[in-house]
C-alpha positions as CSV (number, residue, x, y, z in Angstrom):
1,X,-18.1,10.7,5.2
2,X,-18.9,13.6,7.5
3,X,-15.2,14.2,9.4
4,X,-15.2,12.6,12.4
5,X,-14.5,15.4,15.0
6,X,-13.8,13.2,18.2
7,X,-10.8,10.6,17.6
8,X,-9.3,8.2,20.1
9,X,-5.3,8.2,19.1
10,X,-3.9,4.4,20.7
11,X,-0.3,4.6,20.6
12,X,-0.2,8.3,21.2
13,X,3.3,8.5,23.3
14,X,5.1,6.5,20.6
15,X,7.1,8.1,17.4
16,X,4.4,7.9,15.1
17,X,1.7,8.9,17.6
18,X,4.2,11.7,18.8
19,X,4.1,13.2,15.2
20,X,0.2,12.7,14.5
21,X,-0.9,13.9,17.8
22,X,1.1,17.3,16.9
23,X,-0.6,17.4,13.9
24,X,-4.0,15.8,13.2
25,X,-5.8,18.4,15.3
26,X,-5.2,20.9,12.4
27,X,-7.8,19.1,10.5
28,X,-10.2,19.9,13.1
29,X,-9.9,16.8,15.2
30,X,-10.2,16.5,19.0
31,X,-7.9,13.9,19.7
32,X,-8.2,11.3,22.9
33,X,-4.9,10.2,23.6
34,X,-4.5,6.4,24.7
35,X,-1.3,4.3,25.4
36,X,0.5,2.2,27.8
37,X,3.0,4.8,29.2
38,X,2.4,8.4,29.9
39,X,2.0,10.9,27.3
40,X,4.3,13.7,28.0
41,X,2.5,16.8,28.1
42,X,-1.0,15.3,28.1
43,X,-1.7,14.2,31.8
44,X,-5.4,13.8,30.1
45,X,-4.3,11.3,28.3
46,X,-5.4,7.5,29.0
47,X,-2.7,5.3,30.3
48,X,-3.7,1.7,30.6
49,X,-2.9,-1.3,28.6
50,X,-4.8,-2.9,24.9
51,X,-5.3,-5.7,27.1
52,X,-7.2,-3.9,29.9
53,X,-10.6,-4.5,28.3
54,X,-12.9,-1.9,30.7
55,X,-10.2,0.9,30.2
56,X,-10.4,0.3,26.6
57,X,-13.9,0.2,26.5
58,X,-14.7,3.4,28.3
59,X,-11.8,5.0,26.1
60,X,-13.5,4.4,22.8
61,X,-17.1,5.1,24.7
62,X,-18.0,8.3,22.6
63,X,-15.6,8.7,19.8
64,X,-16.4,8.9,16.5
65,X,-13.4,7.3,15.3
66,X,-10.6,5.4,16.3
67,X,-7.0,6.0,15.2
68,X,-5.1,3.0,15.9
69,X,-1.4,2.7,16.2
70,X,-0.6,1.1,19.6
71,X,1.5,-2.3,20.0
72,X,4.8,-3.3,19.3
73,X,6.4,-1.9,16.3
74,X,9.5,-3.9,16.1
75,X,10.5,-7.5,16.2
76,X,9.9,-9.3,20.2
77,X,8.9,-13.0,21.0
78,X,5.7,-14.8,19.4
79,X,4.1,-14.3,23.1
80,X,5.4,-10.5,23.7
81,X,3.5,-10.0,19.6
82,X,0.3,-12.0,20.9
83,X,-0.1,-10.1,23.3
84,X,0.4,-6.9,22.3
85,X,-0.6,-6.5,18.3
86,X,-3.3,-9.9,18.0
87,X,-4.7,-9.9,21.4
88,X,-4.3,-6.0,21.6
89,X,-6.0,-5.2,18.4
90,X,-8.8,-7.7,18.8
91,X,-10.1,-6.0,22.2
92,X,-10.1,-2.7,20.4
93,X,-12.0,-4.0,18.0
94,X,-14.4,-5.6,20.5
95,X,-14.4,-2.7,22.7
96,X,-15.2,-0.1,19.2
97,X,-18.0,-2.8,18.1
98,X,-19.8,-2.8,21.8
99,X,-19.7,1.0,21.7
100,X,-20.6,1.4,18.2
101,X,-17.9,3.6,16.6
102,X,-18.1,3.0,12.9
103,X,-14.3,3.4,11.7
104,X,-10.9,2.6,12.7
105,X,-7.8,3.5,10.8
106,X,-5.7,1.1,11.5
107,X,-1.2,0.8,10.9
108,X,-0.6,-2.1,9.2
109,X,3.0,-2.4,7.9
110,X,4.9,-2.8,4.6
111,X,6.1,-5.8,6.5
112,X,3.5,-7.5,6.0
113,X,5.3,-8.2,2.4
114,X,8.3,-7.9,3.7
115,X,9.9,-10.9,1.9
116,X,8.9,-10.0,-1.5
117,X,11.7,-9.2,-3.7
118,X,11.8,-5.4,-3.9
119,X,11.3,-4.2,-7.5
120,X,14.6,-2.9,-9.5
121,X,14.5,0.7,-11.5
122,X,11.9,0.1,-14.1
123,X,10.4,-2.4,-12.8
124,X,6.3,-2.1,-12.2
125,X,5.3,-1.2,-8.4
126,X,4.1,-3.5,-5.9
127,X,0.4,-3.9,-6.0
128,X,-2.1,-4.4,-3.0
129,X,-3.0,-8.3,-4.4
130,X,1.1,-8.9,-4.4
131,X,0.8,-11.9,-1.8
132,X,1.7,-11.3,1.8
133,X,5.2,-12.7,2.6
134,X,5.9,-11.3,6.0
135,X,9.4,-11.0,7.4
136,X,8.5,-11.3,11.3
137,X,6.0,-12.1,13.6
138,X,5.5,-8.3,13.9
139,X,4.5,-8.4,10.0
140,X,2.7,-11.8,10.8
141,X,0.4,-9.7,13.4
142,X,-0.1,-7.0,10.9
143,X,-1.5,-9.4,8.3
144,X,-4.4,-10.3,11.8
145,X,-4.8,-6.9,11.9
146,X,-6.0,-6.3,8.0
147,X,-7.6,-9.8,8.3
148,X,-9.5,-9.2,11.8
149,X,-10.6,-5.7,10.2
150,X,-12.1,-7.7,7.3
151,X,-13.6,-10.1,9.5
152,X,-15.4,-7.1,11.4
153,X,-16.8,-4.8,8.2
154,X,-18.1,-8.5,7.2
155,X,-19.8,-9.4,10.1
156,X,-20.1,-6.6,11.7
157,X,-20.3,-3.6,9.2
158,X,-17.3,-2.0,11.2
159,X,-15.2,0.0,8.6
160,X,-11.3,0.0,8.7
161,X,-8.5,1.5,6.4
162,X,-5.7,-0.3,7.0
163,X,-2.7,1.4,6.2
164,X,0.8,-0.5,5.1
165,X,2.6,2.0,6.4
166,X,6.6,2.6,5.1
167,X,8.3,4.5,7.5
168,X,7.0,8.1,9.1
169,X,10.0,10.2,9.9
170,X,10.9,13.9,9.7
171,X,13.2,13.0,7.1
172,X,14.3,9.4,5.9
173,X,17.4,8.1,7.4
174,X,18.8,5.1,4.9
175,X,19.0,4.5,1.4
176,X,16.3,2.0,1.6
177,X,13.9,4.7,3.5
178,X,13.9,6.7,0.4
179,X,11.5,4.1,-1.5
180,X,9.2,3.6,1.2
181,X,9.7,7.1,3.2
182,X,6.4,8.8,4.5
183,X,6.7,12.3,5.3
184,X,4.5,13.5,9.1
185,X,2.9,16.1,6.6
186,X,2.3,13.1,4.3
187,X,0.9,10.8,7.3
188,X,-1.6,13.3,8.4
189,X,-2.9,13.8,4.7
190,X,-3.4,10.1,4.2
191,X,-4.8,9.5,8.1
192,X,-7.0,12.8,7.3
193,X,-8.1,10.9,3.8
194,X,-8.5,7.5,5.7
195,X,-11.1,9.0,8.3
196,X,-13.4,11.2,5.7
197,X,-13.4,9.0,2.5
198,X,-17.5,7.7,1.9
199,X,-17.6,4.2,2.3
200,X,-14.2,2.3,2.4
201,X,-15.3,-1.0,4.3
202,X,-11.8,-2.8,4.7
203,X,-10.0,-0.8,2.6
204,X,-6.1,-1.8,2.5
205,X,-3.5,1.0,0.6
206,X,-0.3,1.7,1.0
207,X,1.5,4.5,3.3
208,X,4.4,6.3,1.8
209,X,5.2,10.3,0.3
210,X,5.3,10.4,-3.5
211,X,8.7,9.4,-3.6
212,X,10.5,9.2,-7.3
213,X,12.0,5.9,-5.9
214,X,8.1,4.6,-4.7
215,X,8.1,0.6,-4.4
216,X,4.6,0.4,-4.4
217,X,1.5,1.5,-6.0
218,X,-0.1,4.7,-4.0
219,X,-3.3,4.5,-6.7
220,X,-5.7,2.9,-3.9
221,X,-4.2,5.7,-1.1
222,X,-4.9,8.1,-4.0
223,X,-8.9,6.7,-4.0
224,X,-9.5,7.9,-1.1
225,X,-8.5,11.6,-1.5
226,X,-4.8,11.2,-0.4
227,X,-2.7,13.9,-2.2
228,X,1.1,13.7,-0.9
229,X,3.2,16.5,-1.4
230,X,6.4,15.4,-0.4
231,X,9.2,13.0,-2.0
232,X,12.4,11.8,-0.6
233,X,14.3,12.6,-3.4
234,X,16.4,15.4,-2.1
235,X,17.9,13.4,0.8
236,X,19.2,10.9,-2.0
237,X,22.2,12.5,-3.0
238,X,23.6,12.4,1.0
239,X,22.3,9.2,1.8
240,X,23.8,7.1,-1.3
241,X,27.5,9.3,-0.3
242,X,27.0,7.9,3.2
243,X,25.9,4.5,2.5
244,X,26.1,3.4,-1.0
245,X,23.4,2.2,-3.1
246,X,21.4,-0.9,-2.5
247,X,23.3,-4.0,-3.5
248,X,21.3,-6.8,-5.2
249,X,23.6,-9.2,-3.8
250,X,23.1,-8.5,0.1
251,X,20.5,-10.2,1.5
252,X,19.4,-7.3,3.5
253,X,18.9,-5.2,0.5
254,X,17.4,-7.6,-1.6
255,X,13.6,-8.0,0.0
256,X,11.4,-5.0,0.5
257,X,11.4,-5.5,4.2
258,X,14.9,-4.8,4.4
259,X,17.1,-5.8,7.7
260,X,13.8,-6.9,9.1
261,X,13.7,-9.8,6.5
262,X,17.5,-10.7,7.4
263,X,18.4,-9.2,11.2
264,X,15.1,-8.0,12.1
265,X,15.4,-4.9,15.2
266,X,14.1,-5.9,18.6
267,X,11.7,-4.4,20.9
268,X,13.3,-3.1,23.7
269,X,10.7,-3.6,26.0
C-alpha cells in the first residue's frame, strides 16, 4: 500500500498518543490530532468528543488513514465503556465509511485475552486463534472493536489492523511488563507497518518489542513488515530485585491480563 501521508491520530493527548504523535511524523506522516481534551502544544488539534458525530465526521473528511486510539484505557462502569470504546468506535467507523477513508489501525488490547493462563518458561506462545477470555469490560469493548472492524472490511471493504497492544512505555515498569512490553520505537514500527502493508483486510496481531520473555506469537505483526528492535530484557535484572518474580500461586500473576484479571485499575475520569 502506497503510505498514507495524511493521518487522523484519535486519542492524541493521551500516553500512547503523546508518544506516537512525537514520533510517527518521522515516517513522513502529517498527523491530524483528535481527542476529547486539549492537546498540549497543538491548539490545531480537534477537541470534541467520539460521540459528537459531525465533529467526527468532518475530522476524518480528507485523511487517508485513520489511527485510532481514543477511549477509555482502563477499567470504568459498563455505561462509562459503552459510551466511550463501543459507541465511540462505532461512529468513527461510520464517520471513516461515509467519507471513504480505506484503513484504520485500530488499539485493541492484550486484554482482550486477559484471563487466559499466561504461558510458563518453555511453554509455546500465545497464538492469535487462542480464544478471547477478557478480564474487564474494557477488554470486552476491545473484542467490539476487532469484531466491528470485521464487520466493516466484510460489508463494507473498510480495512483495519487491529493491534492487541501490551503495554507502550519508555521503559517497562513491573515484572509482568517485561513479557508484554512495547517499546515507543517499537509502536511506531509496528503502527508504520500496520498503515503501508498491501492488503490486510481485518488483520488482528499482536503489539509488543521482541522481548526474550515474549507471551505471545509476533509472526502475524512480523507479516506485515514489523521488524522490532528492542527487548525488555535489560530492565529484568532491576525489576525481579525490586519485585520478585511472578508467583504461580497469586492470582494476579497467574492470567496474562495481570491485576486487571484480579483488581483491575480504574478510569479516573
Amino acid at each position: 500500500m502506497t503510505a498514507p501521508r495524511t493521518v487522523l491520530l484519535t486519542g492524541a493527548a493521551g500516553g500512547l498518543g503523546t508518544l506516537m504523535r512525537g514520533l510517527l511524523p518521522a515516517y513522513g506522516y502529517d498527523l491530524r490530532l483528535f481527542d476529547l481534551v486539549p492537546v498540549e502544544g497543538a491548539p490545531e488539534a480537534i477537541t470534541a468528543d467520539l460521540n459528537d458525530r459531525e465533529a467526527l465526521r468532518e475530522a476524518v473528511r480528507g485523511v487517508d488513514a485513520v489511527v485510532h486510539l481514543a477511549g477509555i484505557s482502563l477499567e470504568s462502569t459498563f455505561d462509562k465503556i459503552l459510551r466511550a470504546n463501543v459507541q465511540g468506535t462505532h461512529h468513527l467507523y461510520e464517520a471513516a465509511r461515509e467519507e471513504g477513508v480505506r484503513r484504520i489501525v485500530a488499539a485493541s488490547s492484550n486484554h482482550v485475552i486477559g484471563h487466559t493462563p499466561r504461558p510458563a518458561p518453555g511453554d509455546p506462545p500465545i497464538a492469535l486463534d487462542a480464544p478471547r477470555r477478557p478480564d474487564t469490560f474494557y477488554g470486552l469493548s476491545k473484542c467490539f472493536g476487532e469484531d466491528l472492524a470485521q464487520l466493516y472490511w466484510d460489508r463494507h471493504g473498510l480495512e483495519t489492523v487491529s493491534v492487541r497492544i501490551g503495554s507502550c512505555f519508555p521503559e517497562p515498569t513491573s515484572v509482568r511488563m517485561l513479557s508484554v512490553w512495547m517499546s515507543p520505537g517499537d509502536g511506531a514500527r509496528l503502527f508504520h507497518a500496520a498503515l503501508t502493508a498491501e492488503d490486510v483486510g481485518h488483520t488482528v496481531v499482536y503489539g509488543s518489542s521482541a522481548n526474550t520473555r515474549l507471551w505471545w506469537d509476533l509472526a502475524p505483526a512480523r507479516a506485515l513488515g514489523y521488524r522490532p528492535l528492542d527487548d525488555s530484557e535489560p530492565y529484568a535484572a532491576k525489576l525481579i530485585a525490586e519485585q520478585g518474580e511472578l508467583a504461580p500461586d497469586n492470582p494476579a500473576h497467574a492470567r496474562v491480563g495481570g491485576h486487571f484479571a484480579t483488581d483491575p485499575p480504574i478510569w479516573p475520569h
